[in-house]
C-alpha positions as CSV (number, residue, x, y, z in Angstrom):
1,X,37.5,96.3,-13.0
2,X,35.7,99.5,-11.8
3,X,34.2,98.7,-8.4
4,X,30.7,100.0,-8.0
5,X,29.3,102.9,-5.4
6,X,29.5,101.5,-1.2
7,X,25.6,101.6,0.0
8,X,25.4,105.0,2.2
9,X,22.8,106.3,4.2
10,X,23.3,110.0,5.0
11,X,22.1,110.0,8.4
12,X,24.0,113.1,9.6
13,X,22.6,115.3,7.6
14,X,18.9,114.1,8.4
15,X,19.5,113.9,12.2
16,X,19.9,117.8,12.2
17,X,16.4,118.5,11.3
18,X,14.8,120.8,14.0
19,X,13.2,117.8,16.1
20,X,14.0,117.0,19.5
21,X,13.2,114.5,22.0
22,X,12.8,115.7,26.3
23,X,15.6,113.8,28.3
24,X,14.4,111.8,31.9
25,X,15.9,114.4,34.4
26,X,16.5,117.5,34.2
27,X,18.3,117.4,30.8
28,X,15.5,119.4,28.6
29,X,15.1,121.5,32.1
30,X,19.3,122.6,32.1
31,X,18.7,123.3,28.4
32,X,16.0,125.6,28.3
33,X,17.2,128.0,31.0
34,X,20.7,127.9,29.7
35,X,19.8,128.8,26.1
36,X,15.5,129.0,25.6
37,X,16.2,125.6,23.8
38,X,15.1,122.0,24.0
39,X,17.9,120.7,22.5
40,X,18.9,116.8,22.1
41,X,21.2,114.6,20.2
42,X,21.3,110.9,18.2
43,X,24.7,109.0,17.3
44,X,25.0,108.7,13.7
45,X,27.2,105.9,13.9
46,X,25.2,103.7,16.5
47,X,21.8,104.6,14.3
48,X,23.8,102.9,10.9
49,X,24.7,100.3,13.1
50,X,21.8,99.1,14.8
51,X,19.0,100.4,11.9
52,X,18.2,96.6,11.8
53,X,16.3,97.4,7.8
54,X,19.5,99.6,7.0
55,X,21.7,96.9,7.4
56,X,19.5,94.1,6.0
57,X,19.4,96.6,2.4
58,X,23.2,98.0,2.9
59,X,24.0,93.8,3.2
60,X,21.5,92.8,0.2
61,X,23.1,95.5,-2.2
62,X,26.4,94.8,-1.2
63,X,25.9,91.2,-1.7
64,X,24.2,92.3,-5.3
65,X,27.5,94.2,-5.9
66,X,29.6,91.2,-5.4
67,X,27.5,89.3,-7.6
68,X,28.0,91.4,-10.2
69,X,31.5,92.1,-10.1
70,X,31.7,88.1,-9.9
71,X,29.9,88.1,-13.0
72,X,31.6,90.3,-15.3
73,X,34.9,89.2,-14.0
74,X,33.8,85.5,-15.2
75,X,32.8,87.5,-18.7
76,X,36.2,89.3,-18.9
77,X,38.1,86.2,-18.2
78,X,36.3,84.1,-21.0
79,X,36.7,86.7,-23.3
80,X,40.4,86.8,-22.2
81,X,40.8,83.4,-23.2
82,X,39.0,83.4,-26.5
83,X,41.6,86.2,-27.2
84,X,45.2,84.7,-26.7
85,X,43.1,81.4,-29.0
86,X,42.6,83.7,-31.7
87,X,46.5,85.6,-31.6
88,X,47.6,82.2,-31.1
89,X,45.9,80.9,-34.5
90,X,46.8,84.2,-35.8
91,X,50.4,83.7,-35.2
92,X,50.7,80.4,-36.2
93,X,49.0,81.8,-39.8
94,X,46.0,79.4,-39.7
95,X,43.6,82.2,-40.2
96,X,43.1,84.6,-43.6
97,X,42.4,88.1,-43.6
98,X,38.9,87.8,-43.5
99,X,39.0,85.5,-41.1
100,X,41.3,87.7,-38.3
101,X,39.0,91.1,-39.4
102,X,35.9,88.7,-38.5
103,X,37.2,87.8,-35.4
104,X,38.7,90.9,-34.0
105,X,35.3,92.4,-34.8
106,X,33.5,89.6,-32.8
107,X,36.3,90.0,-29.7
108,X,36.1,94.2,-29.6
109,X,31.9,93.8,-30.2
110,X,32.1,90.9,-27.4
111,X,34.1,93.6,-24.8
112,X,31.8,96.6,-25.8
113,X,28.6,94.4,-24.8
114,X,31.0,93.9,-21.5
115,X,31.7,97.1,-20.3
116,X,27.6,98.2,-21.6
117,X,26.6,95.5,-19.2
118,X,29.2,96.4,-16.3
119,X,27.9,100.8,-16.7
120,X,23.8,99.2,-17.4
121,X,24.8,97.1,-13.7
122,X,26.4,100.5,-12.1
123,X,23.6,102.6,-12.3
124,X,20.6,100.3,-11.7
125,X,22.6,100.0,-8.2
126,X,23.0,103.7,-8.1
127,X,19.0,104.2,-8.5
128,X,18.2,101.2,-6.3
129,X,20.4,102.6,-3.5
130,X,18.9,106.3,-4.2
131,X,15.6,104.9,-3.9
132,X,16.4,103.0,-0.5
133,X,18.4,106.0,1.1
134,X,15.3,107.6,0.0
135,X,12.6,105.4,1.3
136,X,14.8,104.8,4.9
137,X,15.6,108.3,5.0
138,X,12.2,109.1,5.0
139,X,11.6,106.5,8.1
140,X,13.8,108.3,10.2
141,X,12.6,112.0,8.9
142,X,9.0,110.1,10.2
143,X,10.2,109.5,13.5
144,X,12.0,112.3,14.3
145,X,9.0,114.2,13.8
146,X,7.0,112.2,15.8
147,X,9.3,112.7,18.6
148,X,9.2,116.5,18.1
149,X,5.2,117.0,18.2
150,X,5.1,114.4,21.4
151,X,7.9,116.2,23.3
152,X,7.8,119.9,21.8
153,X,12.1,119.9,21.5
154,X,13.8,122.4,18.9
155,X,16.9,120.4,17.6
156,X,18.3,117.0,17.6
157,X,21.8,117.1,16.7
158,X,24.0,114.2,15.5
159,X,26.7,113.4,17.1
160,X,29.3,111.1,14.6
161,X,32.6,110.4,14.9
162,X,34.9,113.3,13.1
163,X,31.7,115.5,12.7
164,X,31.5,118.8,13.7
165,X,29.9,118.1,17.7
166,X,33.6,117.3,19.0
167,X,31.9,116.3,22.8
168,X,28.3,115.8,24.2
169,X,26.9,115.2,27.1
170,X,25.1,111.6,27.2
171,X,22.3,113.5,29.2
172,X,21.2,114.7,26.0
173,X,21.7,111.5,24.1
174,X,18.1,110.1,22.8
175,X,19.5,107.4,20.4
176,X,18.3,104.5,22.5
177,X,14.4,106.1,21.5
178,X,15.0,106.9,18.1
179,X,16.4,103.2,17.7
180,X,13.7,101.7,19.3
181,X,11.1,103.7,17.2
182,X,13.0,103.2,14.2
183,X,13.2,99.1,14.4
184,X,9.5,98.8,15.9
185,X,8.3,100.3,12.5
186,X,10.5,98.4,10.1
187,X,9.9,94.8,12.2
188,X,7.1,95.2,14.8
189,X,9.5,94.3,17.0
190,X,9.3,95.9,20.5
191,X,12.3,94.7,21.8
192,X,15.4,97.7,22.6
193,X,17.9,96.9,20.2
194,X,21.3,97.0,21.5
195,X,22.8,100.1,21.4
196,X,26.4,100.0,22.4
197,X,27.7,103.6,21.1
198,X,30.7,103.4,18.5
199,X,33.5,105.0,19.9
């Protein structure tokens, strides 16, 4: 059975808006005379990670997906069975003509209904996850500009595993604010999140 579309939020692409947070220290100070910059930079991996409404709607679809698939697998089974019943009855020249075109109209109409359902599933999951990239996208796209007219900064970068920022300095490294920002408006909750960078 075709599996459905993972739930993906691209971060990396939103985390290089021109926004920018200024570093404790001297980190926005270093920038500015070495290049006229205020320059900064979130991990991707740790935002997707500790996002606390990201993962409660990447976990909700998923769990949605495997609902699904649970379903229709259920549907293709049944419809399995009520196959070999009819080549058995077939074989064993219990049915007419009639009969067998009947029923091998019934079983092909029964699978077309099927795989209908199983592509009408697919993409209501497609547009439900476009429509919460969209919504969570915009969250962060919110924050990050929030950051930028408080602290005046050019760029944030992101930094992800295999992306194209091969090493950074953690001077730079503003995740801890972004997440903080980011879970105070989808909970209320004040609290840091823990932040423990991926690797």
């Amino acid at each position: 059975m075709r599996h459905f579309p993972g739930f993906i939020l691209s971060v990396s692409i939103l985390l290089s808006l021109s926004a920018c947070e200024k570093s404790k220290g001297t980190a926005s100070d270093d920038a500015s005379a070495s290049t006229g910059l205020k320059i900064a930079y979130v991990n991707g991996d740790s935002i997707l990670n500790n996002f606390t409404e990201f993962k409660a709607e990447s976990e909700a679809m998923e769990i949605r997906q495997r609902q699904a698939e649970a379903d229709l697998q259920k549907k293709g089974a049944a419809l399995e069975k009520e196959f070999m019943a009819y080549q058995q009855r077939a074989q064993k020249g219990t049915m007419t003509g009639k009969e067998m075109e009947a029923q091998e109209r019934y079983l092909s109409g029964k699978q077309e209904a099927i795989l209908a359902e199983r592509d009408q599933i697919a993409k209501e999951i497609l547009d439900e996850t476009s429509a919460i990239n969209d919504r969570l996208q915009k969250v962060i796209h919110d924050i990050l500009n929030e950051i930028k007219k408080e602290e005046g900064y050019d760029f944030i970068m992101s930094y992800i595993e295999g992306g194209p920022i091969l090493v950074a300095d953690e001077k730079y490294d503003i995740t801890e604010r972004v997440l903080r920002e980011l879970n105070k408006t989808s909970s209320g909750d004040t609290t840091p999140p823990d932040t423990t960078k991926a690797e």
